[in-house]
N, CA, C and O of each residue as an XYZ file, in Angstrom:
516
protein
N      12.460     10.334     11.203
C      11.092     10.493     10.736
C      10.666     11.950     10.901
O      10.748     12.593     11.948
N      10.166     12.420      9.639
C       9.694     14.206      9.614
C       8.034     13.865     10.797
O       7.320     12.935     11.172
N       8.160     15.115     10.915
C       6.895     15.492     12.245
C       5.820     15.881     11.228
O       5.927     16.976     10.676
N       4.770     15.057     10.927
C       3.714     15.771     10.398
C       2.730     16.540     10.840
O       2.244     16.288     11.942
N       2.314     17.477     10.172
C       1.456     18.321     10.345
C       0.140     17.872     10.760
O      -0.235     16.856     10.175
N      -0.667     18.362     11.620
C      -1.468     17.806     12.837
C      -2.495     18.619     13.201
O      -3.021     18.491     14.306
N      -2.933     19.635     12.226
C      -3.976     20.893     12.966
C      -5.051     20.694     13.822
O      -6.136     20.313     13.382
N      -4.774     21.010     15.532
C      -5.310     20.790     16.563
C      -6.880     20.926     15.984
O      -7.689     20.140     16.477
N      -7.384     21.908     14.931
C      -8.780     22.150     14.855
C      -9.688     21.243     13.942
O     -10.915     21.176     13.868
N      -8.469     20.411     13.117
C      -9.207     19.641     11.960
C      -9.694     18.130     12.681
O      -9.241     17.557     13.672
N     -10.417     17.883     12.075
C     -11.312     16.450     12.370
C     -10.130     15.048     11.034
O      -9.519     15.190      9.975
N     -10.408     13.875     11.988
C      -9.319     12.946     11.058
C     -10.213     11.558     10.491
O     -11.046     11.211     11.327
N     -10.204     10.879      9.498
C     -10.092      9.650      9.766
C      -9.529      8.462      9.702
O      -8.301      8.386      9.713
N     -10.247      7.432      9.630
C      -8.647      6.179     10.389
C      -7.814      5.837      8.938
O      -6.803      5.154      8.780
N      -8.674      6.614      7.895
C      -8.334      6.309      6.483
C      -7.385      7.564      6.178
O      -6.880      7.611      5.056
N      -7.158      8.396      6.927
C      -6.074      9.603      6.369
C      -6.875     10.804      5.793
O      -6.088     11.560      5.223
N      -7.643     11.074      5.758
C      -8.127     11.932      5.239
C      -8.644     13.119      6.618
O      -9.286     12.858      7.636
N      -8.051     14.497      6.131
C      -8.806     15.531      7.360
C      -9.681     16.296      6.808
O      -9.726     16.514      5.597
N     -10.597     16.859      7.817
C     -12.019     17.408      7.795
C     -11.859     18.628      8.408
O     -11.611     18.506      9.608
N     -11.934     20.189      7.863
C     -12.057     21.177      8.619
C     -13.113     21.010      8.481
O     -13.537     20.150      7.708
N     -14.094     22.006      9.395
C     -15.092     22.118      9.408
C     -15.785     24.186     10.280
O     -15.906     24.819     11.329
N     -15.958     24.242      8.982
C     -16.696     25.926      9.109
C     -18.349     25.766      8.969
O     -18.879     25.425      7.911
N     -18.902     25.987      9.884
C     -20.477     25.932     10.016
C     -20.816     24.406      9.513
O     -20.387     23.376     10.032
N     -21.520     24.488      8.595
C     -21.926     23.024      8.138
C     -21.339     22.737      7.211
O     -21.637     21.601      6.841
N     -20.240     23.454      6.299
C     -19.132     22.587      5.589
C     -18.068     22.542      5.914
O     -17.522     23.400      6.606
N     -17.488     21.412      5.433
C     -16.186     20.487      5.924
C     -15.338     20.667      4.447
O     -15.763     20.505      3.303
N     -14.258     20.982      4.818
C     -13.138     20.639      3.536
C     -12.520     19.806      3.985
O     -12.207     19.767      5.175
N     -12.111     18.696      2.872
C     -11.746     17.442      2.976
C     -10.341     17.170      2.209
O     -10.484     16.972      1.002
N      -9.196     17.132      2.627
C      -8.131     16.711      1.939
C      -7.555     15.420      2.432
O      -8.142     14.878      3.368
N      -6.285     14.746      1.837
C      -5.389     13.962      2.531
C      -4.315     14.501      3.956
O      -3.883     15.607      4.281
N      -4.207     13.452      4.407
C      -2.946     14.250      5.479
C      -1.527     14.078      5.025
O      -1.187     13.305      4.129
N      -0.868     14.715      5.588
C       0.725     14.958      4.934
C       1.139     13.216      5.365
O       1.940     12.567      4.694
N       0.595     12.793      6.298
C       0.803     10.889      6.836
C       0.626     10.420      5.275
O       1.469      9.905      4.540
N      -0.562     10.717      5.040
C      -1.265      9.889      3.990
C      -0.420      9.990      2.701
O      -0.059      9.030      2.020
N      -0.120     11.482      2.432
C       0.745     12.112      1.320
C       2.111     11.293      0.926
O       2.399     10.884     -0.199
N       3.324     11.073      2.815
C       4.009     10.638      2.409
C       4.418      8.744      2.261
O       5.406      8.080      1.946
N       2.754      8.424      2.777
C       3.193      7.204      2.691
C       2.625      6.745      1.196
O       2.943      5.580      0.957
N       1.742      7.475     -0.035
C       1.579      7.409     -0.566
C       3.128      7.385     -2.072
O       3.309      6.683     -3.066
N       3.828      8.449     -1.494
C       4.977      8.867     -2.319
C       4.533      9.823     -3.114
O       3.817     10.715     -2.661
N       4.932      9.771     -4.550
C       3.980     11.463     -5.628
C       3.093     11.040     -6.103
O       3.151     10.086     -6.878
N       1.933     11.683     -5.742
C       0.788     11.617     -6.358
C       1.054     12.321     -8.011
O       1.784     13.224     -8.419
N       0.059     11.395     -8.680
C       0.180     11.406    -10.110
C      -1.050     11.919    -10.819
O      -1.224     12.669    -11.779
N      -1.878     11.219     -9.966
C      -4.060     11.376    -10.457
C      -4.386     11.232     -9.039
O      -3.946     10.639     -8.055
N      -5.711     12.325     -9.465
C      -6.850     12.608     -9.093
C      -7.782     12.261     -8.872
O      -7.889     12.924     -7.840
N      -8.963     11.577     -8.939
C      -9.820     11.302     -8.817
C     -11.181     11.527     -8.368
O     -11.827     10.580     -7.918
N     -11.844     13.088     -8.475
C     -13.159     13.968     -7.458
C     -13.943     13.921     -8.539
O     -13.832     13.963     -9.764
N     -15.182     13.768     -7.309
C     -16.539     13.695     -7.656
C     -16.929     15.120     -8.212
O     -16.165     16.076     -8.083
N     -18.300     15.227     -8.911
C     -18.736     16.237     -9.763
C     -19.564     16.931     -8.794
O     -20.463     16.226     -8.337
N     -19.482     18.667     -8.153
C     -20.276     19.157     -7.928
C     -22.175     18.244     -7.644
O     -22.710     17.382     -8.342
N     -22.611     18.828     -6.560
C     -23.884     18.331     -6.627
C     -24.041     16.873     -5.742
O     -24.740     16.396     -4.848
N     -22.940     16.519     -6.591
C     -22.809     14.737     -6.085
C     -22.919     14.611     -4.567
O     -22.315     15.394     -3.835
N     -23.766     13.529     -4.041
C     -23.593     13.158     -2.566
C     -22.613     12.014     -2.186
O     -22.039     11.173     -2.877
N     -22.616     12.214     -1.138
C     -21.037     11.321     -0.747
C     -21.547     10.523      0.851
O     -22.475     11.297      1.089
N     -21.553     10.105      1.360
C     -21.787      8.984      2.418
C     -20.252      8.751      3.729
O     -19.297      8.014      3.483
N     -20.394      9.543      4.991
C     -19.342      8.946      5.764
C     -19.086      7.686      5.455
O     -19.979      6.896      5.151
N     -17.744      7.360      5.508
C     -17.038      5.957      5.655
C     -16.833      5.044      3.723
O     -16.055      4.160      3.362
N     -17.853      5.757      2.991
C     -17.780      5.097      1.523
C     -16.962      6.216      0.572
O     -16.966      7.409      0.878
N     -16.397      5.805     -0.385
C     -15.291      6.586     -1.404
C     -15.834      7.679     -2.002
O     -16.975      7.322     -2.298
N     -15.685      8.757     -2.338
C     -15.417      9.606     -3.140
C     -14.687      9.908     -4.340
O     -15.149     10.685     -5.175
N     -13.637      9.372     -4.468
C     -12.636      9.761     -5.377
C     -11.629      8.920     -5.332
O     -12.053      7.865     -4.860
N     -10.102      8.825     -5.673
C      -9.267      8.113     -5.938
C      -8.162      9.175     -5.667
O      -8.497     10.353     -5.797
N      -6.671      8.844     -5.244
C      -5.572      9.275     -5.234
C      -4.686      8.524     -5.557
O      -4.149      7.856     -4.674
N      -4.250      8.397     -6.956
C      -3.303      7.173     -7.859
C      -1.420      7.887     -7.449
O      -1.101      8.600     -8.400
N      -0.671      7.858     -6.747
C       0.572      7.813     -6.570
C       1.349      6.825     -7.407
O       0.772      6.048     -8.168
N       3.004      6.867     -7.227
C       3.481      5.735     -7.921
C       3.368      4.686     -7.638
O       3.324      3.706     -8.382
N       3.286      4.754     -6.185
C       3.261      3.334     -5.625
C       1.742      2.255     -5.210
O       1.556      1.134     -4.736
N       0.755      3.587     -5.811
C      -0.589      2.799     -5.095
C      -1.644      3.927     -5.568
O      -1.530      5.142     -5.733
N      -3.098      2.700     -5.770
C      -4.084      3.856     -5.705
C      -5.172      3.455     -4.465
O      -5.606      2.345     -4.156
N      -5.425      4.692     -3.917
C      -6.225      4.198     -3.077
C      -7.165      5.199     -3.245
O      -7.037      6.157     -4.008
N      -8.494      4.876     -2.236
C      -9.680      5.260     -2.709
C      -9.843      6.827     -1.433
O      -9.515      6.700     -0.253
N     -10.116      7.491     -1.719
C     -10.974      8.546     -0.614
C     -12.053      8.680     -0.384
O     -12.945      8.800     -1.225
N     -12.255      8.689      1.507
C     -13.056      8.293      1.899
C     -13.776      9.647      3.111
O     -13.438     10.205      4.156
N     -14.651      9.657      2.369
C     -16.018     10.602      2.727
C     -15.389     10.497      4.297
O     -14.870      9.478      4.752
N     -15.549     11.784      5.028
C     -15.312     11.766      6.202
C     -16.703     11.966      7.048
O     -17.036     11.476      8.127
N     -17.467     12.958      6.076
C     -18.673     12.917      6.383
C     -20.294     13.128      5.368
O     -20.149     13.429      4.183
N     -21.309     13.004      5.757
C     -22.380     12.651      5.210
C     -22.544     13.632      4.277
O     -21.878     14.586      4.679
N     -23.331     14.042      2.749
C     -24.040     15.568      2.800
C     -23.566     15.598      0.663
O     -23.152     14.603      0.070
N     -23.738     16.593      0.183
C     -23.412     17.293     -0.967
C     -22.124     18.138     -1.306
O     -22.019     19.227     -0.743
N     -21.120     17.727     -2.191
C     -20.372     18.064     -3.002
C     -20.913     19.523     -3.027
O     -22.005     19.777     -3.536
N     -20.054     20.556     -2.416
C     -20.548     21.866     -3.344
C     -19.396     22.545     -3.851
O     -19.552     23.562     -4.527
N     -18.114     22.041     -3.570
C     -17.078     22.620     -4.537
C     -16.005     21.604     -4.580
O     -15.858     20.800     -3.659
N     -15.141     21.625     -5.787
C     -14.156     21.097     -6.075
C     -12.864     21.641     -6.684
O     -12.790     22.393     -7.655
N     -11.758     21.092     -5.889
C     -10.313     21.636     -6.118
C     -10.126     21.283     -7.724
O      -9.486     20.236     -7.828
N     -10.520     21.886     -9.110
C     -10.296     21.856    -10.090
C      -8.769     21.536    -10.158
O      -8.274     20.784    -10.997
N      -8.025     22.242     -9.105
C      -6.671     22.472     -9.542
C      -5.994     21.014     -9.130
O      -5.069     20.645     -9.853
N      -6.387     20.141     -8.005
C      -5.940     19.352     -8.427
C      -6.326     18.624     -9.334
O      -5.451     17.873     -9.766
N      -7.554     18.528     -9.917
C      -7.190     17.551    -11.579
C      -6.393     17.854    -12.233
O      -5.750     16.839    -12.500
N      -5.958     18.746    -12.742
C      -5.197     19.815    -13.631
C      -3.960     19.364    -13.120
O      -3.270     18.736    -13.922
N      -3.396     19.571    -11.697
C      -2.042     19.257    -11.087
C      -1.758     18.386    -10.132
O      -0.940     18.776     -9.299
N      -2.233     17.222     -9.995
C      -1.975     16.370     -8.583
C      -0.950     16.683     -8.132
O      -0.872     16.732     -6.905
N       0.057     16.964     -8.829
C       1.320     17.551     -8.243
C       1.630     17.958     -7.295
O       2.559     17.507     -6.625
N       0.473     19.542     -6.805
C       0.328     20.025     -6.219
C       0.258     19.221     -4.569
O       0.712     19.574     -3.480
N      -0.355     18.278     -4.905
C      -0.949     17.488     -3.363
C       0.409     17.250     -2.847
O       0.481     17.204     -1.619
N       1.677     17.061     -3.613
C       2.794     16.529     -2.774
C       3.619     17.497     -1.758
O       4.404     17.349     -0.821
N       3.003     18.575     -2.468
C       3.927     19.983     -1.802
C       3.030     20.389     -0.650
O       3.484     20.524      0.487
N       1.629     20.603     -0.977
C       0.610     20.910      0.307
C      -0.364     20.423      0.273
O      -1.281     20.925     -0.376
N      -0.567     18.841      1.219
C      -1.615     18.497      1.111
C      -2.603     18.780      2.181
O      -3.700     18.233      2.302
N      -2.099     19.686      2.936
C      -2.804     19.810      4.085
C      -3.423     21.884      3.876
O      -3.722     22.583      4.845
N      -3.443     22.345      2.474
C      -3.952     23.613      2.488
C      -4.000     23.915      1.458
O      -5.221     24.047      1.368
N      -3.572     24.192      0.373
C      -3.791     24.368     -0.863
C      -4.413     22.667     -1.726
O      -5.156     22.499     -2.693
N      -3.826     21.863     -0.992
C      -4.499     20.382     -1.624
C      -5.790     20.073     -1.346
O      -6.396     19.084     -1.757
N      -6.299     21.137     -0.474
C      -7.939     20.554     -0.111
C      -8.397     19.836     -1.763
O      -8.036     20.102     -2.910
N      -9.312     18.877     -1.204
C     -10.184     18.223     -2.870
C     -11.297     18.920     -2.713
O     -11.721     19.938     -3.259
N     -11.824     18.021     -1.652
C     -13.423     18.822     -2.321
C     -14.265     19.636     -0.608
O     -13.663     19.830      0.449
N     -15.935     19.983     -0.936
C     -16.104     20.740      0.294
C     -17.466     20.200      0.183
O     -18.032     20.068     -0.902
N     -18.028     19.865      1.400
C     -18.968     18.944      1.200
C     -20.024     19.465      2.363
O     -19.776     19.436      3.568
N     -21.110     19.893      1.835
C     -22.288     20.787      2.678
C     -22.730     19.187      3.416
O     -23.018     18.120      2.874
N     -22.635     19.574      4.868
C     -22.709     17.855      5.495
C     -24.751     18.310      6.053
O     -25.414     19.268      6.451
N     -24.947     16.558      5.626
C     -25.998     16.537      6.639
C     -26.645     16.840      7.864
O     -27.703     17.424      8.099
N     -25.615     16.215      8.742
C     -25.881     16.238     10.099
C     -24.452     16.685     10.590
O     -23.532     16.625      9.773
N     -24.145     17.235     12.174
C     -23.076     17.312     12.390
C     -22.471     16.253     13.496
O     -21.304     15.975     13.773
N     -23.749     15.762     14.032
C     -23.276     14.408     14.697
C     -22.818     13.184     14.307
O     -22.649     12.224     15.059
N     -22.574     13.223     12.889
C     -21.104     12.101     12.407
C     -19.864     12.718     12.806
O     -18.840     12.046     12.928
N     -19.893     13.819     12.993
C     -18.115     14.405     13.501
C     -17.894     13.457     14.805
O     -16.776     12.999     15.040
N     -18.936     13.203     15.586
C     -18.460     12.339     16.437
C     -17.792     10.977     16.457
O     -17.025     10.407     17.233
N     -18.538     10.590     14.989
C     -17.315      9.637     14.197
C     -15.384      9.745     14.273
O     -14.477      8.914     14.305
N     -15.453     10.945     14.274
C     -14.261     11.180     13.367
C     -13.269     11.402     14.869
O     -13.725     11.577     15.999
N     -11.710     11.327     14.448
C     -10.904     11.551     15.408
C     -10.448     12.920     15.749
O     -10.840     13.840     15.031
N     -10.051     13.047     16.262
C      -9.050     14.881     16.915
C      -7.867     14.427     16.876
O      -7.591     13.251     16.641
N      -6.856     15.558     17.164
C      -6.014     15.686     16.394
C      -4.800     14.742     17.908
O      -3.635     14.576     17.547
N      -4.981     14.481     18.669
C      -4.328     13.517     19.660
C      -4.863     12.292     19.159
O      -4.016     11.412     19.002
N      -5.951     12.018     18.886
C      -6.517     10.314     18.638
C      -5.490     10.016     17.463
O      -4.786      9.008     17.419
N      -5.507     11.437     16.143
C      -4.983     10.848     15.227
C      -3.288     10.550     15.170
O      -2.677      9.655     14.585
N      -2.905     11.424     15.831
C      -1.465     11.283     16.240
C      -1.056     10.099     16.670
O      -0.294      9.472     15.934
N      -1.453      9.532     17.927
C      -1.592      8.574     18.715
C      -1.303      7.050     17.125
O      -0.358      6.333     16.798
N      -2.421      7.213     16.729
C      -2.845      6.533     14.860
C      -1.831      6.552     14.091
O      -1.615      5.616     13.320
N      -1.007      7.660     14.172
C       0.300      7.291     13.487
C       1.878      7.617     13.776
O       2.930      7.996     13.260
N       1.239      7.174     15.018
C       2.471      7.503     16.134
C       3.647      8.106     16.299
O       4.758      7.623     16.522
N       3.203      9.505     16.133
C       4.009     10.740     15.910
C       3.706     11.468     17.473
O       4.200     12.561     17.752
């Protein structure tokens, strides 16, 4: 089993998805867990600029060969940018989903939902690496 990538500084949740977080926005991608249990991502699925998004409810979609599953808001607040490039290339997500695959960046509400979210031992622990 490959060692996935784990950045001590990013925020996780139990759904695969990580959260950096610079002042009050968070960039939100899949984790390389999520990436390879997914297999190649094929489609995309991000919300439009502007759009609000809700901890714990979907955002978007990530259609692989083997499955689509939904992405899930890590935290509260407004859409203020989106990875164009993955619509254009989901491709991309298979090679780096943990830095160039960011989706989207989401100006958060509050910052006390991070307390929601896991660190980077809880999430490990989660997929027992």
């Amino acid at each position: 089993m490959s060692a996935f990538n784990v950045p001590e500084e990013f925020y996780y949740t139990k759904d695969h998805e990580w959260a950096q977080v610079d002042e009050n926005v968070v960039t939100v991608g899949i984790t390389e867990y999520a990436q390879d249990n997914l297999g190649e991502v094929v489609y995309v699925e991000l919300p439009e600029e502007g759009q609000k998004v809700t901890q714990g409810e979907p955002f978007g979609v990530v259609e692989s060969v083997k499955a689509v599953s939904d992405l899930i808001a890590p935290v509260s607040g407004t859409v203020i940018e989106v990875n164009m490039a993955m619509m254009d290339n989901p491709g991309a997500l298979n090679d780096d989903p943990m830095n160039d695959g960011w989706l989207i960046r989401i100006e958060m509400d509050t910052e006390k939902e991070l307390a929601n979210l896991m660190r980077a031992p809880d999430y490990k622990k989660l997929i027992k690496v």
